[in-house]
VMD Tcl script that builds the backbone (N, CA, C; Angstrom):
set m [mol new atoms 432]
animate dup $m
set s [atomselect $m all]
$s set {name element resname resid chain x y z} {
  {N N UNK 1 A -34.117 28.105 -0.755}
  {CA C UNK 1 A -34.792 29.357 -0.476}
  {C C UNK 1 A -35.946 29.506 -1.471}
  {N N UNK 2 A -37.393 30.063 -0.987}
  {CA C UNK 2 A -38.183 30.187 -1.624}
  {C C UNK 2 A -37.949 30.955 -3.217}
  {N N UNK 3 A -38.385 30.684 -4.213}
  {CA C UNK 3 A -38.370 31.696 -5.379}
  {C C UNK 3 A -39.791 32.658 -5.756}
  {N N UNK 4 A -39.613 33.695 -6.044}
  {CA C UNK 4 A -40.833 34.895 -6.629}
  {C C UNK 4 A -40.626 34.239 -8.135}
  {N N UNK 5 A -41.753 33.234 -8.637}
  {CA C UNK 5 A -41.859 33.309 -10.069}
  {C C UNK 5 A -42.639 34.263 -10.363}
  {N N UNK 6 A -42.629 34.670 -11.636}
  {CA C UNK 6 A -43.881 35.781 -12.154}
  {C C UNK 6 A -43.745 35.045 -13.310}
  {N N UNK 7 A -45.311 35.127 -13.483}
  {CA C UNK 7 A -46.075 35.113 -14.536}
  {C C UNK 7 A -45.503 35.866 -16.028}
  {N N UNK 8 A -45.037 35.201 -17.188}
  {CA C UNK 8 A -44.276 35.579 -18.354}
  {C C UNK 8 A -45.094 36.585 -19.031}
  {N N UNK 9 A -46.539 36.634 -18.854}
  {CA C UNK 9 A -47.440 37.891 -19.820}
  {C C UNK 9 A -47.002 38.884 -19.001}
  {N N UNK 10 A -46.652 39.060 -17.568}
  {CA C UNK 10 A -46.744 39.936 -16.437}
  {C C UNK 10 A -45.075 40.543 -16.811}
  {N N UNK 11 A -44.106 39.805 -17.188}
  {CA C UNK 11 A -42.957 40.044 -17.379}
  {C C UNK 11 A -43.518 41.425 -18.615}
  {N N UNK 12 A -43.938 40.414 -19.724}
  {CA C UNK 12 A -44.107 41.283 -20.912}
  {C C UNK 12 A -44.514 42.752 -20.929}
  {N N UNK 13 A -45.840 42.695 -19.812}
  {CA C UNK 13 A -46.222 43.340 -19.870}
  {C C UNK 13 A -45.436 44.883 -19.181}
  {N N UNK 14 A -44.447 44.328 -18.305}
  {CA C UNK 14 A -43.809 45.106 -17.750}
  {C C UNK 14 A -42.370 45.939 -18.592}
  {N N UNK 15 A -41.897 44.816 -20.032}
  {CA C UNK 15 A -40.919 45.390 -20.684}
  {C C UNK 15 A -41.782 46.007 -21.996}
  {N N UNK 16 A -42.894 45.956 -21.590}
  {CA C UNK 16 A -43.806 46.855 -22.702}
  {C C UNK 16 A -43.257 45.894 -24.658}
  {N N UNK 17 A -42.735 44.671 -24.434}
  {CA C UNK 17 A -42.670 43.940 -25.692}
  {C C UNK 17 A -42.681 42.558 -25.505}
  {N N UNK 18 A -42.760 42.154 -26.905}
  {CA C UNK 18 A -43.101 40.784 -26.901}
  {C C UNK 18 A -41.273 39.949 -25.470}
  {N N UNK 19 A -42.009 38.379 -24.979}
  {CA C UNK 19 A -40.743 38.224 -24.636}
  {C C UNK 19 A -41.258 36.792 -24.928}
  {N N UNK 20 A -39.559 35.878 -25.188}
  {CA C UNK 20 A -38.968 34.519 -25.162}
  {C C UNK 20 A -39.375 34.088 -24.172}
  {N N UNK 21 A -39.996 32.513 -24.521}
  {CA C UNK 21 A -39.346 31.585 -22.950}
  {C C UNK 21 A -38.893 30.529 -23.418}
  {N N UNK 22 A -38.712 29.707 -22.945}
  {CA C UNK 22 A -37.918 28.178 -23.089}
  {C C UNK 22 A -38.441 27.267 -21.848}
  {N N UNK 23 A -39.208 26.164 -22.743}
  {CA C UNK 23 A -39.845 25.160 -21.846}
  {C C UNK 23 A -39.102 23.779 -21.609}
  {N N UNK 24 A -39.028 23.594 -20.850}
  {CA C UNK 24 A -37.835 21.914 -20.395}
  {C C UNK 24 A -39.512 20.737 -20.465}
  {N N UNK 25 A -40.472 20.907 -21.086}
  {CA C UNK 25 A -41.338 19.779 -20.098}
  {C C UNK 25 A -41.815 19.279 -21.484}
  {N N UNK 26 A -41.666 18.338 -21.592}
  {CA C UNK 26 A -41.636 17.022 -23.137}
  {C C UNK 26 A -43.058 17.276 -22.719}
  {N N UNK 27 A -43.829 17.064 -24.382}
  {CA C UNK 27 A -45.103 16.931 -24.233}
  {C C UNK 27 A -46.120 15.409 -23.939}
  {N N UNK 28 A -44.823 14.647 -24.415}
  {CA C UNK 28 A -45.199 13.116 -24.228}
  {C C UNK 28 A -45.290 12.892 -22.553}
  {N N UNK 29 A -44.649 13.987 -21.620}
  {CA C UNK 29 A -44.636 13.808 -20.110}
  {C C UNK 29 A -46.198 13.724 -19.416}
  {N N UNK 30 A -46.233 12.750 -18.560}
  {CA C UNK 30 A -47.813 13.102 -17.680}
  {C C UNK 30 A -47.178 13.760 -16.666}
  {N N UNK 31 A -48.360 14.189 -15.985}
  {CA C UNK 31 A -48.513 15.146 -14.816}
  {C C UNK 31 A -47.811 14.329 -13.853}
  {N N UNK 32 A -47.864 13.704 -13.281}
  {CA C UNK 32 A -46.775 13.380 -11.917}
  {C C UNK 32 A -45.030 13.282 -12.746}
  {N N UNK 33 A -44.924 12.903 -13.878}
  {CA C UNK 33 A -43.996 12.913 -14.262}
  {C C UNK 33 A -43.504 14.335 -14.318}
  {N N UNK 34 A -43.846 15.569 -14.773}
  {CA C UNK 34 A -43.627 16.926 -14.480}
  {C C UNK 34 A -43.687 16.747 -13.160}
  {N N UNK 35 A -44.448 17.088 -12.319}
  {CA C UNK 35 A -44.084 17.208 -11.078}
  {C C UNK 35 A -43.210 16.657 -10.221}
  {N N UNK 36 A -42.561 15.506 -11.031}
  {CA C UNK 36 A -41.874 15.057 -9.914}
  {C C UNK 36 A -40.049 15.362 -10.776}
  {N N UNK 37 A -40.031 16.161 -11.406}
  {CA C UNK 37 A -38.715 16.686 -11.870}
  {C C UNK 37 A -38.326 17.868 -11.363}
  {N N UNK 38 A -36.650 16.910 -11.173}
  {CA C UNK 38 A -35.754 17.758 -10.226}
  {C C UNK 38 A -34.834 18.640 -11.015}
  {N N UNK 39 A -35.199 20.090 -11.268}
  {CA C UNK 39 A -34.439 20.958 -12.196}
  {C C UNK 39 A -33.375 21.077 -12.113}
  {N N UNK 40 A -32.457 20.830 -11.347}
  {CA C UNK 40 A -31.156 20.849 -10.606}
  {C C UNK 40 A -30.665 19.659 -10.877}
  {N N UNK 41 A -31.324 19.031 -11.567}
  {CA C UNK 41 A -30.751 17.424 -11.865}
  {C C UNK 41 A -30.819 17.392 -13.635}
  {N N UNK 42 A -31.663 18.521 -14.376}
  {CA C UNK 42 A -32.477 17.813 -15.705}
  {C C UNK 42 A -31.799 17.972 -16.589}
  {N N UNK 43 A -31.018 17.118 -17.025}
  {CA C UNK 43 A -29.604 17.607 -18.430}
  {C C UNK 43 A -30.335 18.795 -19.146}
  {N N UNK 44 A -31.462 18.900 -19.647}
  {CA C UNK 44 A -31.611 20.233 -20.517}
  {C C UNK 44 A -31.946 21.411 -20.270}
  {N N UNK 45 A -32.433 21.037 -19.208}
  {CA C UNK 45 A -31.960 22.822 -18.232}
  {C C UNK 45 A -31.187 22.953 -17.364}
  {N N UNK 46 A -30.290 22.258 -17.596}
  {CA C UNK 46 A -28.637 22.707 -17.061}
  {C C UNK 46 A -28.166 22.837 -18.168}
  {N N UNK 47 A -27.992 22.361 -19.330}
  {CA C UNK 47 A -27.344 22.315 -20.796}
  {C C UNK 47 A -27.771 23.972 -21.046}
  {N N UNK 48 A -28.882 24.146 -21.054}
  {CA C UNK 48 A -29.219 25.341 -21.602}
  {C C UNK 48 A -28.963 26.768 -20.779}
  {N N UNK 49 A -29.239 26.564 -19.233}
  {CA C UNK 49 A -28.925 27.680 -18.981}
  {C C UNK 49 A -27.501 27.962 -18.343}
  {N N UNK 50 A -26.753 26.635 -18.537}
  {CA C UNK 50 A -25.394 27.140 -18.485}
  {C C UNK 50 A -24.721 27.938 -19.476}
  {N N UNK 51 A -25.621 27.310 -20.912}
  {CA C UNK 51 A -25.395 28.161 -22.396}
  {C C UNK 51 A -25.588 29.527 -22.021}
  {N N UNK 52 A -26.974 29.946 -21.867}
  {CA C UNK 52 A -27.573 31.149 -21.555}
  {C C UNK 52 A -26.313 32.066 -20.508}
  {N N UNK 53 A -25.828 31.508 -19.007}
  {CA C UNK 53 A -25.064 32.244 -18.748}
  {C C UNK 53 A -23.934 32.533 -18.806}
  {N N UNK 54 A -23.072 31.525 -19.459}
  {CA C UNK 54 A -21.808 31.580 -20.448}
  {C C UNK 54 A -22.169 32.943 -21.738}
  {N N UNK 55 A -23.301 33.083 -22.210}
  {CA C UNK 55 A -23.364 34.128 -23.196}
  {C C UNK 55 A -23.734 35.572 -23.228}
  {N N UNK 56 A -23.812 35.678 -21.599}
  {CA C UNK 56 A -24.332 36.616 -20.667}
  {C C UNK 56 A -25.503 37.157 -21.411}
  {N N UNK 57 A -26.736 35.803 -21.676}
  {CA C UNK 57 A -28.246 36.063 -21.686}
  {C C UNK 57 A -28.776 35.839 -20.641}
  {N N UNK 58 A -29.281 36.928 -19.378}
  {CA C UNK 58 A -30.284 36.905 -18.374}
  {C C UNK 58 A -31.160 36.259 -18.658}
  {N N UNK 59 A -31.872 35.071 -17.605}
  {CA C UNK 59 A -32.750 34.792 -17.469}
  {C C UNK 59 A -33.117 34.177 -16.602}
  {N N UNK 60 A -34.698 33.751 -16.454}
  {CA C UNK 60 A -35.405 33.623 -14.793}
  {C C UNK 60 A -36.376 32.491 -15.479}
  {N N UNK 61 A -36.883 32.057 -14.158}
  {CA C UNK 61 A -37.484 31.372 -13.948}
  {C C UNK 61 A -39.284 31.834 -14.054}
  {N N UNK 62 A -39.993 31.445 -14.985}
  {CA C UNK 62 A -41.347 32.024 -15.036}
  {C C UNK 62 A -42.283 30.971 -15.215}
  {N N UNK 63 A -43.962 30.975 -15.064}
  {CA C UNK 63 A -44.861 30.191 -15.170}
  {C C UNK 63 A -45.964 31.196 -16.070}
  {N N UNK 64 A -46.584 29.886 -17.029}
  {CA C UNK 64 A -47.705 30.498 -18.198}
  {C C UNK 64 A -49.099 30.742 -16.823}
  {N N UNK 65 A -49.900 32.063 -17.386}
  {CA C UNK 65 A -51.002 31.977 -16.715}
  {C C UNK 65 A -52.017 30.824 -17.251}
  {N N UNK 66 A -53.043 30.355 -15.916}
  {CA C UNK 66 A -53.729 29.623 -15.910}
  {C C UNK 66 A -53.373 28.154 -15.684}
  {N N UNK 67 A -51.917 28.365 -16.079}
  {CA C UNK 67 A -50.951 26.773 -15.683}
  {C C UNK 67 A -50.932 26.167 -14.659}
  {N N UNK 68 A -51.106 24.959 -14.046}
  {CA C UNK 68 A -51.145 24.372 -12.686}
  {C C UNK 68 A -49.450 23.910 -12.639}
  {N N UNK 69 A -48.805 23.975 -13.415}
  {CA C UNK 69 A -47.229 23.479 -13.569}
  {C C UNK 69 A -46.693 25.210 -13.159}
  {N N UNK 70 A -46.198 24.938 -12.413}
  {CA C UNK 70 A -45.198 26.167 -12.540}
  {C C UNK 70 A -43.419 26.610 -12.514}
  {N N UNK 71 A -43.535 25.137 -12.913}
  {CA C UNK 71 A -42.152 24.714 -12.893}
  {C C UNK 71 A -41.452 24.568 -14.692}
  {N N UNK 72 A -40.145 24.154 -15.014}
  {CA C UNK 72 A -40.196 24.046 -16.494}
  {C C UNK 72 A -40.258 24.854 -17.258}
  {N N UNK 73 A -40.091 26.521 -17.262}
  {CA C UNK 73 A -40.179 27.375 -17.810}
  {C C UNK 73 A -39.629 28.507 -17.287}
  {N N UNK 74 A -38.381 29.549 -18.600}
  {CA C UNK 74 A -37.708 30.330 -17.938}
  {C C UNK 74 A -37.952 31.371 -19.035}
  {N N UNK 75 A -37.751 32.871 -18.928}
  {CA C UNK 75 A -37.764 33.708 -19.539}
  {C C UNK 75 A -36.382 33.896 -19.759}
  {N N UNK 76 A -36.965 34.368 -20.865}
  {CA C UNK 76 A -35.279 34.802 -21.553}
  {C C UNK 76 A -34.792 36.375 -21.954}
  {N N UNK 77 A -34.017 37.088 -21.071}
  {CA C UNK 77 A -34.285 38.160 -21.794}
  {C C UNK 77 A -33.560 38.914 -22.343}
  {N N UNK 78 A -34.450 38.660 -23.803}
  {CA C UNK 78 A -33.245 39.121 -25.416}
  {C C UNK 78 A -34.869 39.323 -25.636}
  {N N UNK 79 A -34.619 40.381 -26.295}
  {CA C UNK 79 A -35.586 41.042 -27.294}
  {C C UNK 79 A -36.227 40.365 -28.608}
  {N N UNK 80 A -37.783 39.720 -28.977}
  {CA C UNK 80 A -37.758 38.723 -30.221}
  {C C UNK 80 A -37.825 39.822 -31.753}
  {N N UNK 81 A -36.743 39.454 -32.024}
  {CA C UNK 81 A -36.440 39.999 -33.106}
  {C C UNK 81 A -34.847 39.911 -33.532}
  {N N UNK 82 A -35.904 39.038 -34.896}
  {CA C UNK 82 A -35.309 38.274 -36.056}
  {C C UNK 82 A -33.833 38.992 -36.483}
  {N N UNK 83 A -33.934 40.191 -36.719}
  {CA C UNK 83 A -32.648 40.804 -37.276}
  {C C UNK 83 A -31.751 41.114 -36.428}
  {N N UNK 84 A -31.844 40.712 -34.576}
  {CA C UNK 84 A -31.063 41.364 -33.997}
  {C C UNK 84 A -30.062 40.354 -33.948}
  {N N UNK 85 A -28.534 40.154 -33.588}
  {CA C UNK 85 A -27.814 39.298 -33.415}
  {C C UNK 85 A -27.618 39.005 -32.318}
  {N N UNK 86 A -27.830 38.953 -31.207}
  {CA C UNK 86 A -27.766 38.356 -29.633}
  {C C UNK 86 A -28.766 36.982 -30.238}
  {N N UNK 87 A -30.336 37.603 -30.648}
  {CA C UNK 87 A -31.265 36.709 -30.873}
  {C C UNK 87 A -31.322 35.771 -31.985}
  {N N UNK 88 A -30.421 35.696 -32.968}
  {CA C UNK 88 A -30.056 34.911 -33.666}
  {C C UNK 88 A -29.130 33.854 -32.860}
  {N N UNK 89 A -28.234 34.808 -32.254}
  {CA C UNK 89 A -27.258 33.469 -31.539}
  {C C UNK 89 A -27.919 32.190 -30.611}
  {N N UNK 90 A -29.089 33.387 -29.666}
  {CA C UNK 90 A -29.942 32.357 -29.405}
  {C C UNK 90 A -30.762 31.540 -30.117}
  {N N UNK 91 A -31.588 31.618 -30.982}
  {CA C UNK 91 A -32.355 30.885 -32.020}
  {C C UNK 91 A -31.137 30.015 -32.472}
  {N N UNK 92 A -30.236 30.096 -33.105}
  {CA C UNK 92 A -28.963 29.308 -33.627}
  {C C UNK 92 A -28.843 28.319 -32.518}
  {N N UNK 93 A -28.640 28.445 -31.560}
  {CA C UNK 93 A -28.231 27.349 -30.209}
  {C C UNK 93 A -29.189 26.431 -30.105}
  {N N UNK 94 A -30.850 27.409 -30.031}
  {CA C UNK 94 A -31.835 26.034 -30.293}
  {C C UNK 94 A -32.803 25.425 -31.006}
  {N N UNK 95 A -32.405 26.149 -32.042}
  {CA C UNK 95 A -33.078 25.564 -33.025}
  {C C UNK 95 A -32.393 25.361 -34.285}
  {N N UNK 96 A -33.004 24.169 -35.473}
  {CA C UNK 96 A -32.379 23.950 -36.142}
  {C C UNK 96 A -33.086 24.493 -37.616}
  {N N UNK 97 A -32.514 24.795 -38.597}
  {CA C UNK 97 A -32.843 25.924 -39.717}
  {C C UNK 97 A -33.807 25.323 -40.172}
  {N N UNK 98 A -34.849 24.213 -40.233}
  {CA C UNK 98 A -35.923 24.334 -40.028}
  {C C UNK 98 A -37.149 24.498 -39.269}
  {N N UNK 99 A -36.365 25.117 -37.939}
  {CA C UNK 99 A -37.243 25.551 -37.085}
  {C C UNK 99 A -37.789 24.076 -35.736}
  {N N UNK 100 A -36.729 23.287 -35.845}
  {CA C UNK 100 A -37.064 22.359 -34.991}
  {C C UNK 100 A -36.057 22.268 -34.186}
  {N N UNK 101 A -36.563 21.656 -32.852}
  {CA C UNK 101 A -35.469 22.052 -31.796}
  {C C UNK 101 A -34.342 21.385 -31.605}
  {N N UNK 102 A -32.854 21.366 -31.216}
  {CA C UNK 102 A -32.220 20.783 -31.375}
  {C C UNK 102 A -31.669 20.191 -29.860}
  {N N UNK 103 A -32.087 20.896 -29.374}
  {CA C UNK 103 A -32.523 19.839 -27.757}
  {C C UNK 103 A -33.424 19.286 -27.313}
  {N N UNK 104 A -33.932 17.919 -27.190}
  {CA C UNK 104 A -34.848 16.730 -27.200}
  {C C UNK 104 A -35.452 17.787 -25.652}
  {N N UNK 105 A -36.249 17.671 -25.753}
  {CA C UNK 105 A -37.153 18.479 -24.486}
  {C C UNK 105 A -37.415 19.792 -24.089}
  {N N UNK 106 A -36.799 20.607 -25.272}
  {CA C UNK 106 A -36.937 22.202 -24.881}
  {C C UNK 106 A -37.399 22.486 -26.069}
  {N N UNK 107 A -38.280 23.518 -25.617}
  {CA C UNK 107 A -39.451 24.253 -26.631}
  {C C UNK 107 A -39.322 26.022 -26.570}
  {N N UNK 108 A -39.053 26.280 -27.732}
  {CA C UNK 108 A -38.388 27.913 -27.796}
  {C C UNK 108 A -39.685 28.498 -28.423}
  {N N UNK 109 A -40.227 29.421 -27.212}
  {CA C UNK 109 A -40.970 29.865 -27.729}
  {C C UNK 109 A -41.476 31.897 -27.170}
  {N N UNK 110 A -42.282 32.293 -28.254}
  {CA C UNK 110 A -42.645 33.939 -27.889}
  {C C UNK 110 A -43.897 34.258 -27.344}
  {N N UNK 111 A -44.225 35.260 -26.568}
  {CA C UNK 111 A -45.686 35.387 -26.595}
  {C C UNK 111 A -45.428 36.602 -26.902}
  {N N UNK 112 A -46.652 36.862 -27.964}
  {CA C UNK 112 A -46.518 38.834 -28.177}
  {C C UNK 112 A -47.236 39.295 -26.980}
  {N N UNK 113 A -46.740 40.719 -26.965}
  {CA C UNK 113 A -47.405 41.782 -26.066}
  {C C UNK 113 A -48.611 41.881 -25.948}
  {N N UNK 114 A -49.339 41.872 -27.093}
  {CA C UNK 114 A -51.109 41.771 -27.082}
  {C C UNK 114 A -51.509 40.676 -26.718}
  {N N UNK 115 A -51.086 39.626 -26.695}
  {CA C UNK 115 A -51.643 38.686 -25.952}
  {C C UNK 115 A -51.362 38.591 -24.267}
  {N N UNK 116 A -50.322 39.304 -23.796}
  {CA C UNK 116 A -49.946 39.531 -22.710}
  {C C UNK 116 A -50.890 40.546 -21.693}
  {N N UNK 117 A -51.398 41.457 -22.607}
  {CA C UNK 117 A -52.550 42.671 -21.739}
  {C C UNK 117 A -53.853 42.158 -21.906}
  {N N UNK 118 A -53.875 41.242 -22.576}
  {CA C UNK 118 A -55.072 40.381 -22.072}
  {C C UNK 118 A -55.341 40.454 -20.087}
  {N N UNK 119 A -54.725 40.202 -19.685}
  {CA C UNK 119 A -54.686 39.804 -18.459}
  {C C UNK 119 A -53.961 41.003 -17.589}
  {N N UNK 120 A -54.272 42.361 -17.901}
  {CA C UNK 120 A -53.572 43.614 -17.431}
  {C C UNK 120 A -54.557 43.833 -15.775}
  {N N UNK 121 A -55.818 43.305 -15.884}
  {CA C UNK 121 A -56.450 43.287 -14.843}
  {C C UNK 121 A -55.701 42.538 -12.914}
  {N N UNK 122 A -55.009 41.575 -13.196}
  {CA C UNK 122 A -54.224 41.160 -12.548}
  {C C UNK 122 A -52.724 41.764 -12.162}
  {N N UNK 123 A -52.845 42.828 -12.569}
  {CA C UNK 123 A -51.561 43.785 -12.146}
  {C C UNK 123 A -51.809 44.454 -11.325}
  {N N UNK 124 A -53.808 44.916 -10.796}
  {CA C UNK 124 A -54.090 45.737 -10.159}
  {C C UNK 124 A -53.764 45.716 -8.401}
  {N N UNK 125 A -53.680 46.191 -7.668}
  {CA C UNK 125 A -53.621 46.108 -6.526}
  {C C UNK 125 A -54.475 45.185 -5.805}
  {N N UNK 126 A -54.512 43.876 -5.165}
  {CA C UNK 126 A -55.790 43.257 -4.291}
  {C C UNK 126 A -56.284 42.254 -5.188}
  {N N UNK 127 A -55.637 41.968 -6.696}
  {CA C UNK 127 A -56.566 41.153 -7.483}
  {C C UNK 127 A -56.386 39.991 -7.195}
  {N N UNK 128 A -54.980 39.089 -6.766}
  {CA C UNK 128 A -54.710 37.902 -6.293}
  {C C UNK 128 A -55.723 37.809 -4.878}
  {N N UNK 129 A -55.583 38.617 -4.275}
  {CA C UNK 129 A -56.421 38.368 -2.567}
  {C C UNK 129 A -57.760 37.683 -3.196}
  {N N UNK 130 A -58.517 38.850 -3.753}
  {CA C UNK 130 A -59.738 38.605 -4.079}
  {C C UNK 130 A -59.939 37.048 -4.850}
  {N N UNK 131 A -58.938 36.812 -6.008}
  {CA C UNK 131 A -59.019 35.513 -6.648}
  {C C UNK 131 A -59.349 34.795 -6.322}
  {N N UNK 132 A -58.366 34.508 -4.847}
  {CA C UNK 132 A -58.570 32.894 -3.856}
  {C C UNK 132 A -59.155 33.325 -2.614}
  {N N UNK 133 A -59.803 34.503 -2.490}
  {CA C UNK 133 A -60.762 34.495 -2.074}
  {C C UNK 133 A -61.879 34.290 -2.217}
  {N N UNK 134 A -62.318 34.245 -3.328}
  {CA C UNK 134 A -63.218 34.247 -4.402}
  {C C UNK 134 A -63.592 32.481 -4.506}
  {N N UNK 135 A -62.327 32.096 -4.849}
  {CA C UNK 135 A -62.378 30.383 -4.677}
  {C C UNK 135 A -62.834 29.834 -3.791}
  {N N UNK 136 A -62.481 30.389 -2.880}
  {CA C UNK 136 A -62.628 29.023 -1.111}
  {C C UNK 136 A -64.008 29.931 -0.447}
  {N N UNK 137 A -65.215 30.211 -1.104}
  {CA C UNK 137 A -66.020 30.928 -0.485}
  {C C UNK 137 A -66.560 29.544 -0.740}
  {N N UNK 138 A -67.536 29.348 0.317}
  {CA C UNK 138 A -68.640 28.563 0.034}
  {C C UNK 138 A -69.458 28.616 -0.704}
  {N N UNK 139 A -70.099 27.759 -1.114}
  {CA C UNK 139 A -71.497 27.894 -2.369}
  {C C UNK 139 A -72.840 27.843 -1.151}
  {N N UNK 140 A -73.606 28.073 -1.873}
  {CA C UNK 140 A -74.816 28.188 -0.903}
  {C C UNK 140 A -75.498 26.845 -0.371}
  {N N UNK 141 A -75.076 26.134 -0.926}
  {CA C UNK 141 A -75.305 24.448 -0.764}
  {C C UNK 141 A -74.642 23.852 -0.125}
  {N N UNK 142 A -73.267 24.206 0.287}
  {CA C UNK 142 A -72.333 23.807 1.759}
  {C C UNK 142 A -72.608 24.542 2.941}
  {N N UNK 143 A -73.202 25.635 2.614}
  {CA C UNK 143 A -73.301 26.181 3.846}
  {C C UNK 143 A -74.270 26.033 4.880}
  {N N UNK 144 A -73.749 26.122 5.842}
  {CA C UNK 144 A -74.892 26.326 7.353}
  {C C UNK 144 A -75.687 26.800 7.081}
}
mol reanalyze $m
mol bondsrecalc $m
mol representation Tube
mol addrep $m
């Protein structure tokens, strides 16, 4: 069945704070190699979000704006902050006390809120239509 990803600044922007995600996609990977991974198959995002729902931490499936990948990336949602203990348990699971990850292919990471309303313009009503509408117009040099 089809999935509604949303966009992780769009998440943020909607819980009005910074939010977590967690990336499955090795940076040493090329592009057909991302694309051609089967999430339902990938030991570290099954490892992880079986963790996640064994610890009853919600989370979804999201894509970075401007990304042509929209796969490999899930929101997490626990609040980032250091002193809370849900978010320690998570940080504890993947990362190791110097801050490096302790699962070979997943990348724990935050975006703050201000970097998220960057892009508040795309919340508006009609802004996707217009986008790729905007794209597939002809230039004046293809045209009749």
């Amino acid at each position: 069945m089809p999935q509604l990803i949303e966009y992780l600044d769009k998440i943020a922007r909607e819980k009005q704070r910074d939010v977590l995600s967690i990336s499955f996609l090795d940076s040493s990977m090329d592009f057909d190699e991302v694309l051609n991974i089967d999430f339902d198959q990938y030991l570290p995002f099954l490892e992880v979000t079986a963790w996640l729902d064994a610890n009853n931490m919600p989370w979804q499936s999201c894509c970075l704006q401007n990304s042509i990948v929209i796969q490999g990336r899930i929101y997490v949602d626990v609040p980032f902050d250091e002193a809370d203990p849900v978010y320690q348990k998570l940080a504890g699971h993947l990362e190791n006390p110097d801050g490096s990850m302790k699962i070979s292919g997943v990348t724990f990471q935050y975006m703050p809120l201000s970097a998220a309303m960057e892009y508040t313009e795309q919340d508006e009503p009609g802004y996707w239509e217009k986008y790729w509408a905007d794209d597939f117009k002809p230039n004046d040099e293809n045209s009749a």
